[in-house]
N, C-alpha and C positions, 0 to 999 in steps of 0.2 A: 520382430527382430530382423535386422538387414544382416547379410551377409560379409564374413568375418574377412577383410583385406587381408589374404594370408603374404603378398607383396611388401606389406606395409609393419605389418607382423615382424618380419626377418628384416626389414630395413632398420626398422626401431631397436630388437635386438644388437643387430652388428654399431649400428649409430650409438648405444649404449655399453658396446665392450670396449669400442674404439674412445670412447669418452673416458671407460674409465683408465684404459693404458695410456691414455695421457694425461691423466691427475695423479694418477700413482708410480707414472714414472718407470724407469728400466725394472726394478724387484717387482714390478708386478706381469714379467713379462717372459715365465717360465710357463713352459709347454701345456704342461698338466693344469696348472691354473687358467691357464687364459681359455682352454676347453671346457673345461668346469664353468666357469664365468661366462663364457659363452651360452650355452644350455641353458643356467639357470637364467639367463635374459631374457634369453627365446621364451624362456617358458612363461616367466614374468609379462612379455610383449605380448604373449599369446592371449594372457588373462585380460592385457590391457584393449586390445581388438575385441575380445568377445564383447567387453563391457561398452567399449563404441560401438559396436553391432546394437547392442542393446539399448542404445539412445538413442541410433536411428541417423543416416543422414540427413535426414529432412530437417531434423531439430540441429543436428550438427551446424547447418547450413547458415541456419540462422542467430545460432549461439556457439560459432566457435572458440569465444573463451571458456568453454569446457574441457575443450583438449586440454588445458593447462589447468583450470580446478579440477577434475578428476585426475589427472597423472599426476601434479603437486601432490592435490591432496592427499592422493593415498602415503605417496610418501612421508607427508608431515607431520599428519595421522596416524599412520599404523606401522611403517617400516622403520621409518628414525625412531621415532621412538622406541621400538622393539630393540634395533639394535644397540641404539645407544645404552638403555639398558643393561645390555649383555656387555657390552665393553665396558662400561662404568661397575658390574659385577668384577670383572675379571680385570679390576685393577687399574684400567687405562687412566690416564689422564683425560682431564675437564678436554685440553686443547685438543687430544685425539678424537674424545669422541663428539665434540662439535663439526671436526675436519669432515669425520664419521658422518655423522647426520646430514652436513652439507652433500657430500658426495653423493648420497642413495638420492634426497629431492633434488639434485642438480639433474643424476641421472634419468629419474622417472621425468622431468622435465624435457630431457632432450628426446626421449621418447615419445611423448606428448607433443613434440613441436614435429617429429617426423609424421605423426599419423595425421597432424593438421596441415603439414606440406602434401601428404597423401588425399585428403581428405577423406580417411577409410569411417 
């Protein structure tokens, strides 16, 4: 395992909360939330770097459409899904929680495109 870009880490977070205050517009842009949103990014990027540490530059180098199947993926895979879920439990509308599932793979994408601008 290569060594975790914690540069690219924090870049990918902030590039990811800044993504989402502007798909969600001014109500998503109270204090306590955008702090919350914050952290759990960072922590999400954090996961996201280990797991690039764990394929390696070398392989990176030469398959970098991975940055984009692995950060897609996961979201496509396991987080939309999950959420959309819980929003379609709790009532939402089809058209929300599609917005929903869009937003979290848009996000893990712009993260994805940061650690490939890094090339962590």
């Amino acid at each position: 395992m290569g060594p975790v870009n914690w540069v690219a880490v924090v870049a990918a977070g902030l590039a990811a909360l800044v993504f989402g205050l502007v798909w969600h517009g001014p109500a998503a842009r109270r204090a306590g939330q955008v702090v919350l949103a914050g952290a759990l990014l960072l922590l999400t990027s954090a996961m996201m770097g280990h797991m690039f540490a764990r394929v390696g530059a070398a392989t990176l180098a030469v398959k970098p459409w991975l940055y984009f199947m692995m950060s897609g993926g996961l979201a496509l895979a396991f987080v939309a899904p999950a959420l959309a879920i819980g929003e379609a439990r709790g009532g939402a509308s089809a058209g929300a929680v599609l917005r929903g599932a869009l937003f979290w793979i848009a996000s893990y994408l712009v993260m994805g495109t940061v650690f490939w601008l890094f090339k962590a």
